[in-house]
MIPAKE-304181 format. One record per residue (C-alpha): residue number from 1; residue in three letters; x, y, z. Coordinates in nm, 4 decimals, always signed. Each point is the difference from the previous one (the first is absolute). Example, Ala and Ser with C-alpha at 12.3 -4.5 7.8 and 13.67 -1.06 7.14 Angstrom:
% residues 2
nr:rest:u:v:w
1:ALA:+1.2300:-0.4500:+0.7800 .
2:SER:+0.1370:+0.3440:-0.0660 .
//
This chain:
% residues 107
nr:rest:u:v:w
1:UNK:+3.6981:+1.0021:-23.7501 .
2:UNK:-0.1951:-0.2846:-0.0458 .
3:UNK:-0.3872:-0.0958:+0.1225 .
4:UNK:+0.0536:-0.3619:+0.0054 .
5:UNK:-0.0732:-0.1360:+0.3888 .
6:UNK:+0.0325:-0.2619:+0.2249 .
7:UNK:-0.3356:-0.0921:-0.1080 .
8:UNK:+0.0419:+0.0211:-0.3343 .
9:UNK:+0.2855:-0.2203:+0.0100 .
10:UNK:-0.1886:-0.2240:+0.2858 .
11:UNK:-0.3178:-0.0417:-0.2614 .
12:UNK:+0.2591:-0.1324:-0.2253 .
13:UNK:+0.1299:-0.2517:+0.2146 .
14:UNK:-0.3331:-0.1003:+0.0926 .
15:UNK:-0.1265:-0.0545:-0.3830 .
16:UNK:+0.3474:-0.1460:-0.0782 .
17:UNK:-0.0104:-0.2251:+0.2663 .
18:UNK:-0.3457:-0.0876:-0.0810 .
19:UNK:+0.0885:-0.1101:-0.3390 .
20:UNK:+0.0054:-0.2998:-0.2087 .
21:UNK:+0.3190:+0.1371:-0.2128 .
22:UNK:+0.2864:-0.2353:+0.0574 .
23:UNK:+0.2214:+0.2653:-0.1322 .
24:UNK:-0.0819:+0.2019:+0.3330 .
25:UNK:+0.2711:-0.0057:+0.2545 .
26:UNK:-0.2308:+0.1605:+0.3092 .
27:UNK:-0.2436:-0.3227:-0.1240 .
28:UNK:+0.2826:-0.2226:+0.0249 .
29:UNK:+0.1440:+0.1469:+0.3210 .
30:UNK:-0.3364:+0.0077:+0.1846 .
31:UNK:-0.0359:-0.3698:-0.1277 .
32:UNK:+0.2930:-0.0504:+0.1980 .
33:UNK:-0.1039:+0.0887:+0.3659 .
34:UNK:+0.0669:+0.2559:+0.2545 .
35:UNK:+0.3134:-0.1628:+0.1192 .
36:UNK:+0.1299:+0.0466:-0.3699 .
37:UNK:-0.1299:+0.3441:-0.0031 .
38:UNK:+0.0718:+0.0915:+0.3397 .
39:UNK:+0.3859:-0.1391:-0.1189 .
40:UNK:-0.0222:+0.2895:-0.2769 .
41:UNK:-0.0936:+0.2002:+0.1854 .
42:UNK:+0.2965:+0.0213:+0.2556 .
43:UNK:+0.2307:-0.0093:-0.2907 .
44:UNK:-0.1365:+0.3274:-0.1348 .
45:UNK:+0.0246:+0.1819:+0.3189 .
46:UNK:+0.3739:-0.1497:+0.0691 .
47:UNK:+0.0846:+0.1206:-0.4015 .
48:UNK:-0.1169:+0.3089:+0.1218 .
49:UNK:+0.1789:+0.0534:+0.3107 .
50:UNK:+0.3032:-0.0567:-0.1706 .
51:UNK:-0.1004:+0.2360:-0.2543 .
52:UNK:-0.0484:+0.2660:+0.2196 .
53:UNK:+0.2801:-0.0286:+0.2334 .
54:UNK:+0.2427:-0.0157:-0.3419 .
55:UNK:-0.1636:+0.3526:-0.1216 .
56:UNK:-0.1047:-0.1769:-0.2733 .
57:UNK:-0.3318:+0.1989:-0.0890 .
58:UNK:-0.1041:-0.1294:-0.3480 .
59:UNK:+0.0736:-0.3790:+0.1968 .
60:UNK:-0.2268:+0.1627:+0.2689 .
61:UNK:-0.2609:+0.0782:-0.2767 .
62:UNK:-0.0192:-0.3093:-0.1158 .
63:UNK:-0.0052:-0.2440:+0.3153 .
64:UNK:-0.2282:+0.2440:+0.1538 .
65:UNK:-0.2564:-0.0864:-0.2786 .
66:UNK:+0.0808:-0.3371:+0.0459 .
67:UNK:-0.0874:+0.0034:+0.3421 .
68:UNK:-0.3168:+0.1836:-0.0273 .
69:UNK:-0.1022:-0.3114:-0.2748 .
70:UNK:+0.1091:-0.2748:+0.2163 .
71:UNK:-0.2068:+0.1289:+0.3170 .
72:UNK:-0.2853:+0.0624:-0.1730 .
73:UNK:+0.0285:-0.3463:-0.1360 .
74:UNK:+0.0548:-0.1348:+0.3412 .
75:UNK:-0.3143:+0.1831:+0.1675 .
76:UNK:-0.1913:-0.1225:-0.3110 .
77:UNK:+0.0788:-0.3657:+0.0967 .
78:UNK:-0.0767:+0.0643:+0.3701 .
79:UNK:-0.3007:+0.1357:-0.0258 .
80:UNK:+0.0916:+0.3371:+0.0887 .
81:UNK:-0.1422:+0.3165:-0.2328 .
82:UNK:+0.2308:+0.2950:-0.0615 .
83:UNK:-0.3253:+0.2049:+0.1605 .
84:UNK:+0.0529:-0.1761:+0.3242 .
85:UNK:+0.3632:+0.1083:-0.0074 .
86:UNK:-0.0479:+0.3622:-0.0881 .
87:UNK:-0.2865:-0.0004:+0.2846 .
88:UNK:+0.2490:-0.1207:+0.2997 .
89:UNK:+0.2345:+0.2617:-0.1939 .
90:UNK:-0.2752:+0.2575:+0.0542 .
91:UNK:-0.0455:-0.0622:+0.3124 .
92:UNK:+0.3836:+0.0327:+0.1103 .
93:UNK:-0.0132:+0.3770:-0.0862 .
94:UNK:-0.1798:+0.1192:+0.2969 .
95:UNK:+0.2705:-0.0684:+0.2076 .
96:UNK:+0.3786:+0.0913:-0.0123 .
97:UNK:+0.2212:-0.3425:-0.1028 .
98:UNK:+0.1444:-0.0378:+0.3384 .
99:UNK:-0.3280:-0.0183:+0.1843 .
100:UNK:-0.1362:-0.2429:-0.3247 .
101:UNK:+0.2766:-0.2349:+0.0823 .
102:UNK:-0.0151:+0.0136:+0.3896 .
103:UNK:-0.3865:-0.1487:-0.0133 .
104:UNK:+0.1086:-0.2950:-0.2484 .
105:UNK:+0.0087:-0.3456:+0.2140 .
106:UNK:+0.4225:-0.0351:+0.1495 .
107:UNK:+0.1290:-0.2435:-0.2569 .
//
């Protein structure tokens, strides 16, 4: 088992993306735009539907982790923190998932 976090990997994103290396591909992503990351970051989760519904676990693995990187990248170009995320999280567990769902706005 491992201690590395969401946070830890979100402070690297942040420095990364921060950076003047031109070697960096979160700089060069982020340089990009949200539409370019936002892009990303629908192909990760698609890779790792597919993944999943094949029973492919080490494929599962490995988009997974891709998918964690590309959202963080795409709430660091929106202006969202990982923080804000974990707090909305946090305040989801006081009620059971049905009831959570039934007091979002009707799409």
């Amino acid at each position: 088992m491992t201690d590395f976090t969401l946070a830890d990997l979100d402070a690297i994103v942040a420095a990364r993306a921060a950076s003047d290396d031109e070697a960096s591909y979160t700089r060069k992503l982020v340089t990009k735009g949200v539409a370019k990351c936002a892009q990303k970051l629908g192909e990760e989760a698609v890779e790792a539907a597919i993944a999943a519904v094949a029973g492919d676990r080490a494929g599962l693995k490995g988009e997974a982790a891709d998918l964690l990187y590309h959202l963080l990248v795409v709430l660091r170009v929106s202006g969202v923190g990982l923080d804000e995320v974990m707090a909305e999280l946090a305040a989801r567990t006081g009620r059971t998932g049905l009831e959570e769902k039934a007091s979002r706005p009707a799409d």
